[in-house]
KOLKOLTOR-584523 format. One line per field, with one value per residue (C-alpha): x, y, z; chain; residue number from 0. Coordinates in steps of 0.001 Angstrom, whole numbers. Example, Ala and Ser with C-alpha at 12.3 -4.5 7.8 and 13.67 -1.06 7.14 Angstrom:
2
u = c(12300 13670)
v = c(-4500 -1060)
w = c(7800 7140)
chain = c(A A)
n = c(0 1)
//
This chain:
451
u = c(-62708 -64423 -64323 -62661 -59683 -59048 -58555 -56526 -54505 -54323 -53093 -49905 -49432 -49301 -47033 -44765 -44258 -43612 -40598 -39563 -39595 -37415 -34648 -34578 -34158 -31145 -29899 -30391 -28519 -25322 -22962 -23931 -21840 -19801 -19148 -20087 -23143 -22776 -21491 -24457 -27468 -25898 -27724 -30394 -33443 -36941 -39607 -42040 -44117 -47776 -50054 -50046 -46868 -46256 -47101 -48495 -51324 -52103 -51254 -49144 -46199 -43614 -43661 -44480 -46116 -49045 -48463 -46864 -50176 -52590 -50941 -51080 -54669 -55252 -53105 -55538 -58583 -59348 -59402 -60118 -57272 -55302 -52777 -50647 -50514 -48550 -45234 -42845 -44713 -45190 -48910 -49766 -50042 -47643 -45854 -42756 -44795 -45443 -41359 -40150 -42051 -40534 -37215 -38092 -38932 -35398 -33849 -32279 -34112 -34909 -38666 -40247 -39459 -39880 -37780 -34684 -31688 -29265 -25665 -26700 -23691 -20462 -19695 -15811 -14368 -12488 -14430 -11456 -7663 -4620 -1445 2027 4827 5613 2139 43 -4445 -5988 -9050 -12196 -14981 -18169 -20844 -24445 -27930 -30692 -31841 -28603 -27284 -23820 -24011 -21449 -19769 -16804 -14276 -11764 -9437 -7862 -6458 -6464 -4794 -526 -291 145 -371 -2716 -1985 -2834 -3318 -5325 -9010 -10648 -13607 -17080 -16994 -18783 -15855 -12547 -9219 -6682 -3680 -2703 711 1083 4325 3270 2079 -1446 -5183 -6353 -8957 -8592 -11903 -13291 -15919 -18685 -17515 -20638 -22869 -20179 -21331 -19009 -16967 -14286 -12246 -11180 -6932 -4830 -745 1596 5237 6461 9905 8270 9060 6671 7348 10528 9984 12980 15679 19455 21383 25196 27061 29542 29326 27919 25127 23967 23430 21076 19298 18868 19389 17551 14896 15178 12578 10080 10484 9930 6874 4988 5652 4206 1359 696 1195 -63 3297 5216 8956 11084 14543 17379 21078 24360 26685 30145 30376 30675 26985 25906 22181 19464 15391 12979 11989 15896 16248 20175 19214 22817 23604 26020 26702 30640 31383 34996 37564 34610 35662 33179 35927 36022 38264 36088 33178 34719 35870 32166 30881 33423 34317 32579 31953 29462 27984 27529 24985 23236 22624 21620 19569 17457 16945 15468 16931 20317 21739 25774 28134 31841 32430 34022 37543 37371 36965 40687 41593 45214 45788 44360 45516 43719 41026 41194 41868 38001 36722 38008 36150 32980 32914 33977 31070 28376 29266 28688 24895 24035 23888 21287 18412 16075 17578 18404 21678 22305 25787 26002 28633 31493 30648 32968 35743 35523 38055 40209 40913 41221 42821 41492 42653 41889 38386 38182 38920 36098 33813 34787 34180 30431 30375 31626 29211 26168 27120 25758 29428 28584 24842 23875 22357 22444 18747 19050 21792 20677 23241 22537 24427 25661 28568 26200 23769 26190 29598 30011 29286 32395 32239 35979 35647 38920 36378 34421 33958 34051 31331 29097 29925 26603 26506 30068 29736 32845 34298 37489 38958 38735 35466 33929 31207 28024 25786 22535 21771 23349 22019 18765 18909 19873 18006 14411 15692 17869 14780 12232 14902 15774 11071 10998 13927 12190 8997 9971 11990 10399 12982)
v = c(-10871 -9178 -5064 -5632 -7773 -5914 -2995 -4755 -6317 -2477 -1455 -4088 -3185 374 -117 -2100 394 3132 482 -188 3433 4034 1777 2288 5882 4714 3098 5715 8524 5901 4133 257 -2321 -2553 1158 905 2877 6276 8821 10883 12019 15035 15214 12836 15312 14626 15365 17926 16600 16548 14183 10393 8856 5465 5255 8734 8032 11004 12918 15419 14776 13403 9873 9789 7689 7879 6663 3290 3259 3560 451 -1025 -703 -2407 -5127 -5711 -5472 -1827 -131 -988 -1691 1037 603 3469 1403 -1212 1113 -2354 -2884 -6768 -6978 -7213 -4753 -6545 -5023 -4561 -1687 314 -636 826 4082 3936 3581 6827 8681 8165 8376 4748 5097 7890 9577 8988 5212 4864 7876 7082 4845 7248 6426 5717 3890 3115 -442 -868 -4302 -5010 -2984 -3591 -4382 -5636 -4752 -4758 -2007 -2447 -4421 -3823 -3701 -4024 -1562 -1712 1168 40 2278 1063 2737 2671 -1484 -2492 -2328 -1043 2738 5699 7514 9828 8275 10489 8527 9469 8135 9540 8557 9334 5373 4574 6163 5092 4861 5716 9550 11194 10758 9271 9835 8067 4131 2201 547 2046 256 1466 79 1379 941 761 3034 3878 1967 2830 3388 5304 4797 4516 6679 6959 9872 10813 14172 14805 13806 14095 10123 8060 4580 3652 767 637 83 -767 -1042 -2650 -2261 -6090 -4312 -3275 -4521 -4464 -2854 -3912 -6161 -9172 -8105 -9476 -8768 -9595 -9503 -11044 -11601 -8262 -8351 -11591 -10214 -7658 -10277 -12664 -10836 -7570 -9437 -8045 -10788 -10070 -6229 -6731 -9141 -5944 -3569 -6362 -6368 -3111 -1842 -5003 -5322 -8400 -7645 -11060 -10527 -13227 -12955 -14550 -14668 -16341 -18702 -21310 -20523 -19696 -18414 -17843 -17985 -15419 -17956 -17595 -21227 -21623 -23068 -24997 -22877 -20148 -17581 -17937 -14697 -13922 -14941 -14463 -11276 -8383 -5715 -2953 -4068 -7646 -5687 -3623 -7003 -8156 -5483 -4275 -7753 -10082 -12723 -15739 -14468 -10973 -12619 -14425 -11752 -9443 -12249 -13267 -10185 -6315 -4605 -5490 -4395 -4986 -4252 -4503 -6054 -3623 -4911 -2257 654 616 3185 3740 6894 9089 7080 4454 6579 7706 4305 3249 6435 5116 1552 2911 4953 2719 379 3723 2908 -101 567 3022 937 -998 1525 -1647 -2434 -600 -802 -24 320 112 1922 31 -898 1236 -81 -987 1530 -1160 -2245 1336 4695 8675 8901 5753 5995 9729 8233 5813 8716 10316 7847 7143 11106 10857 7844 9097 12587 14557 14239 10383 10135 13372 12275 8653 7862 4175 4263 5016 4288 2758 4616 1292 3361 6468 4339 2144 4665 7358 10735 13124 14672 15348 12859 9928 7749 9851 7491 4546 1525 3222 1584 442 -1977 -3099 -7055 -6622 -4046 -5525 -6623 -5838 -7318 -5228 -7306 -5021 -6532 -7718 -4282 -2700 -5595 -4634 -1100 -1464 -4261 -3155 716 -868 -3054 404 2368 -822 -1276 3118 3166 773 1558 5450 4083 3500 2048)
w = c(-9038 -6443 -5966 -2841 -4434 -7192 -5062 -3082 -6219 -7987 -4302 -4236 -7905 -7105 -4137 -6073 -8729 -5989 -5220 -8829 -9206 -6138 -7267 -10681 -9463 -7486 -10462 -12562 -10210 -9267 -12584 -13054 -11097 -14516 -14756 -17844 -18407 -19112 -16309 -16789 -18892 -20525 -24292 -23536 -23608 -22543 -24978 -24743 -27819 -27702 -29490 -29148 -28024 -26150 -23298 -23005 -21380 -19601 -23534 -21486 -23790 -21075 -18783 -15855 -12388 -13576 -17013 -15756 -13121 -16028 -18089 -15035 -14978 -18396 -17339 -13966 -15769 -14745 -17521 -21721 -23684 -25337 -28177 -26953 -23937 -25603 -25271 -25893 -29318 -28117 -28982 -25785 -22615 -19768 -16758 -18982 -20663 -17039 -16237 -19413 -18811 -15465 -16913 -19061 -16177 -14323 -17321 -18249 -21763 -24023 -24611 -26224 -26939 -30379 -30758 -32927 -32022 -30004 -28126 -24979 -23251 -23693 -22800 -21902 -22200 -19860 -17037 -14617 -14720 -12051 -13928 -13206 -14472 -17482 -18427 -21016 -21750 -24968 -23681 -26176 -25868 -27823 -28508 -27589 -28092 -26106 -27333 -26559 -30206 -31711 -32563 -33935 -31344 -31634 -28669 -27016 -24322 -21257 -18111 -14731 -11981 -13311 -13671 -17598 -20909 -23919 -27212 -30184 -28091 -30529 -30653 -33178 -35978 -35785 -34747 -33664 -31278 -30218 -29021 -27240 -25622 -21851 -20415 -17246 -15697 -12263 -9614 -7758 -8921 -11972 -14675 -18797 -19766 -23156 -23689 -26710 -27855 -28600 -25867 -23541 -22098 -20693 -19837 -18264 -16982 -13461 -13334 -10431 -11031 -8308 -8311 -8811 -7080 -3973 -968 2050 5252 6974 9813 9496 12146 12187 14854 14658 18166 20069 24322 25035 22357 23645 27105 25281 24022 26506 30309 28774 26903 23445 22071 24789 24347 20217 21401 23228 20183 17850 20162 20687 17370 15191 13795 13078 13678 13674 15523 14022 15592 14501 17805 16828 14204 16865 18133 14792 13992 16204 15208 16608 18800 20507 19517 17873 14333 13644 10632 10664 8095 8667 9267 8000 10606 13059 13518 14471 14619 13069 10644 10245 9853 6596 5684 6182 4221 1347 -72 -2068 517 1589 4915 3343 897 2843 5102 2345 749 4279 6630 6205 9365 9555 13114 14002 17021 17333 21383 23960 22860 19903 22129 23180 20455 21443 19407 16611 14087 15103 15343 11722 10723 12232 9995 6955 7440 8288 5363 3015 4891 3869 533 5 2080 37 -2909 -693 -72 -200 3389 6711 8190 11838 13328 17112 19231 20695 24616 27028 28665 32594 34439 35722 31263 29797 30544 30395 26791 25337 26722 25493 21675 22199 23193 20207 17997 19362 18368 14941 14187 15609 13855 10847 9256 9095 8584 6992 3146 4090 5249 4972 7999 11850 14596 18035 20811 22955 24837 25472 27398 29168 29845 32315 30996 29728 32872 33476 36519 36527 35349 32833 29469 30774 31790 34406 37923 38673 35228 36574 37117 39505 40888 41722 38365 34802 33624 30425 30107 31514 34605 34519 35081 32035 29851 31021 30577 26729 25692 25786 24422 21674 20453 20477 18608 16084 15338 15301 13040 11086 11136 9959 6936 3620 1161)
chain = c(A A A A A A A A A A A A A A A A A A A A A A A A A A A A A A A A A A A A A A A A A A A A A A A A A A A A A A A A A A A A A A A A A A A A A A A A A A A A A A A A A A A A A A A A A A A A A A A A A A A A A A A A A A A A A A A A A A A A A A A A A A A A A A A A A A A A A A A A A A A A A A A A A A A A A A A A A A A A A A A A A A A A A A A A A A A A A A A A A A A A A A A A A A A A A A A A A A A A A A A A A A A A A A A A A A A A A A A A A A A A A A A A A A A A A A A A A A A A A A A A A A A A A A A A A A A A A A A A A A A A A A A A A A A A A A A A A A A A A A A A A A A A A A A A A A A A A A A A A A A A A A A A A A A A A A A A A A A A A A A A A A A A A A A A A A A A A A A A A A A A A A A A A A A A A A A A A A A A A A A A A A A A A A A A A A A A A A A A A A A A A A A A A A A A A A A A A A A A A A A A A A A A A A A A A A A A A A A A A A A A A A A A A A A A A A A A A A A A A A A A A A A A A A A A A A A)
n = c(0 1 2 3 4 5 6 7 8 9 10 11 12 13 14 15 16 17 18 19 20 21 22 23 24 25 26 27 28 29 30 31 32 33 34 35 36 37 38 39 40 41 42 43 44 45 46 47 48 49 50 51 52 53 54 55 56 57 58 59 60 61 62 63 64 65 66 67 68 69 70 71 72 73 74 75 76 77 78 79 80 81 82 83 84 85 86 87 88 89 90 91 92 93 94 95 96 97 98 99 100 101 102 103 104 105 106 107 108 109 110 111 112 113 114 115 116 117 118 119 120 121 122 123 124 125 126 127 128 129 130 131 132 133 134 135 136 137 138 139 140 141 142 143 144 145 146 147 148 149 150 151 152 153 154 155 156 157 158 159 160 161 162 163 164 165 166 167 168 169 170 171 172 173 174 175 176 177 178 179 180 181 182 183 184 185 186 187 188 189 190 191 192 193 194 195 196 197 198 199 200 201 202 203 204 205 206 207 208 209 210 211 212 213 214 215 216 217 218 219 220 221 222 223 224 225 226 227 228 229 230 231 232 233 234 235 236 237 238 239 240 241 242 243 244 245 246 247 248 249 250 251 252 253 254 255 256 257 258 259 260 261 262 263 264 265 266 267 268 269 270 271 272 273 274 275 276 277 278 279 280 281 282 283 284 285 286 287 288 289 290 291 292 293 294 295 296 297 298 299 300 301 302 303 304 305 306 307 308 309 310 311 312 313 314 315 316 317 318 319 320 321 322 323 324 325 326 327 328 329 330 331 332 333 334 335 336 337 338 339 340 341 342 343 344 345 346 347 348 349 350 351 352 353 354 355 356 357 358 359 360 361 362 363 364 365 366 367 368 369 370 371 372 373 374 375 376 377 378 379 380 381 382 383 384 385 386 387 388 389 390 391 392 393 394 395 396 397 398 399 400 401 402 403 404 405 406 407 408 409 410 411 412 413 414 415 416 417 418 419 420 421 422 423 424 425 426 427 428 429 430 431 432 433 434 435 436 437 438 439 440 441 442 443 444 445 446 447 448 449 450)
//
């Protein structure tokens, strides 16, 4: 070999090292893609020794650069053959020899090398786990020296992370591997570690716990109506309103609806599916709706079993409250209704409002009870310590305000269909001033509920 390309082979060699060096460096300052090498080098000293050690070449007593460049040398042809360069005790002087002083000088192996067998990980079997409540790990810590052999350690165990507990929980004397079991009781992210106490190194196994229970966010709608709720629907566009919010907020809110059992269910496509829950006597009434919802029925499971969001509306019929017992009597179903949802935290109930009365179908008092009972259900009395139930205001956004006026409290006369008989049903206008603002306030209330 020429002077010229030696040089130029000594260079590359050189250059490469620099590299090696870098990365293990890298490795050496960051845990191994097992996590299980130790966390650091706490009690791994670096010898100060003079005289002949492996690898030594410059006889300063610690490893360095230079050291790796000078076995390099020998193994180019540059230099004569030294036995201290021989640092892997093969018989022969290789590039292994320069990388394991490398390894030395980052500290992935004790100096000097032939120093005795020391704890140098802890190897952690398994190194990462996907458990369950109520799950259990068989965790192993084994002790390993600096070849890669068993040593004593002493193990203590902990876990991090407030998602399980280990047992046994004492630590234990010299081993040369430790088992523990973890049990998972909380859901989210943690670690089972196992430390030296006397070197302080480290393991650990990597733990995430999900909640089998859990639900995900709610985003299945039901909406049970009569007439009026169908106008909502259709004339103010619930579907396309709950189409911009998916798109704008990359959600993925469904809207069913059950109109009566005659019409049956309806797909979030607003195509009728032929199956109907049966609702009992098909009666959305007050008094069918505590019927619905106190008593062990069919259409009260299967709305429980297929929808999240469960939204419901008595028809402007139930907003002729004819006196305060009446009145009262509404109270008493609604509460016995809370009961019932708050044994159901898993889902989201919201009541609507009863739809005023047109002023040609009701009467100053009647309408005033029907003001009064959007009051009492939209109220602290009612919802206060209940945060599972949110209630749509239907008469405040279709009836005249309480404004003392011969028709205060009753359906506005702009969202009149006619104004020369009594129609209750609200216009094309009315539909389309509550369908788009009932379908925000049904995707907010849902969105800001976490069962």
């Amino acid at each position: 070999m020429s002077p010229l390309s030696t040089g130029r082979c000594i260079l590359r060699v050189i250059v490469t090292l620099i590299v090696l060096t870098g990365m293990l460096a890298l490795v050496g300052c960051h845990s191994s893609g097992e996590d299980t090498a130790a966390t650091g080098t706490e009690g791994r000293s670096v010898s100060t020794l003079q005289g002949p050690l492996l690898g030594d070449m410059d006889s300063d007593g610690n490893p360095g650069v230079g050291d790796a460049i000078a076995i390099l040398r020998i193994v180019v042809g540059l230099a004569e053959y030294s036995a201290f360069a021989d640092v892997d005790q093969s018989g022969d002087v290789g590039v292994n020899d320069a990388i394991l002083v490398l390894r030395c000088v980052v500290g992935l192996f004790p100096w000097p090398v032939d120093s005795p067998a020391q704890l140098w990980t802890i190897e952690m079997t398994p190194t990462e786990a996907d458990l369950e409540i109520g799950d259990t790990q068989e965790i192993t810590a084994t002790g390993r020296d600096q070849h890669g052999e068993q040593i004593e350690f002493s193990p203590n165990w902990e876990v991090t992370g407030d998602i399980g507990t280990i047992a046994p929980a004492a630590a234990t004397a010299q081993v040369l591997e430790s088992t523990y079991v973890f049990t998972a009781t909380a859901a989210g992210e943690g670690t089972v570690r196992c430390t030296d106490g006397t070197t302080q190194i480290a393991g650990q196994t990597t733990i995430s716990v999900t909640d089998p229970n859990a639900q995900g966010p709610l985003r299945n709608i039901f909406f049970l109506h009569h007439s009026t709720g169908n106008g909502f629907i259709e004339e103010g566009d619930m579907r396309g309103t709950i189409d911009a919010i998916n798109g704008g907020n990359a959600t993925d809110f469904v809207l069913w609806d059950h109109g009566y059992n005659g019409e049956g269910l309806r797909n979030p496509f607003g195509i009728w599916t032929g199956d109907s829950y049966d609702i009992p006597n098909d009666n959305t009434d007050p008094d069918g709706l505590h019927e619905l919802w106190t008593t062990d029925n069919d259409a009260r499971r299967e709305i429980m079993a297929n929808h999240q969001v469960i939204v419901f509306k008595s028809c402007f019929p139930a907003s002729a409250i004819g006196d305060e017992d009446q009145l009262n009597q509404y109270r008493t179903w609604f509460l016995a209704m809370r009961d019932y949802f708050d044994q159901h935290p898993e889902k989201l109930f919201i009541p609507c409002t009863t739809p005023p009365l047109h002023r040609m179908e009701t009467n100053a008092e009647d309408a005033d009870r029907a003001r009064r009972w959007s009051e009492y259900l939209t109220s602290n009395e009612y919802l206060a310590g209940h945060p599972n139930i949110v209630v749509y205001n239907v008469f405040d956004m279709l009836a005249r305000a309480d404004d003392g006026s011969a028709t205060a409290n009753m359906l506005r006369y702009e969202y009149e269909q006619t104004h020369s008989w009594a129609e209750s049903h609200p216009n094309l206008a009315g539909n389309q001033a509550v369908g788009p603002d009932m379908a925000n306030f049904i995707c907010e209330a849902a969105l800001n509920y976490t069962p």
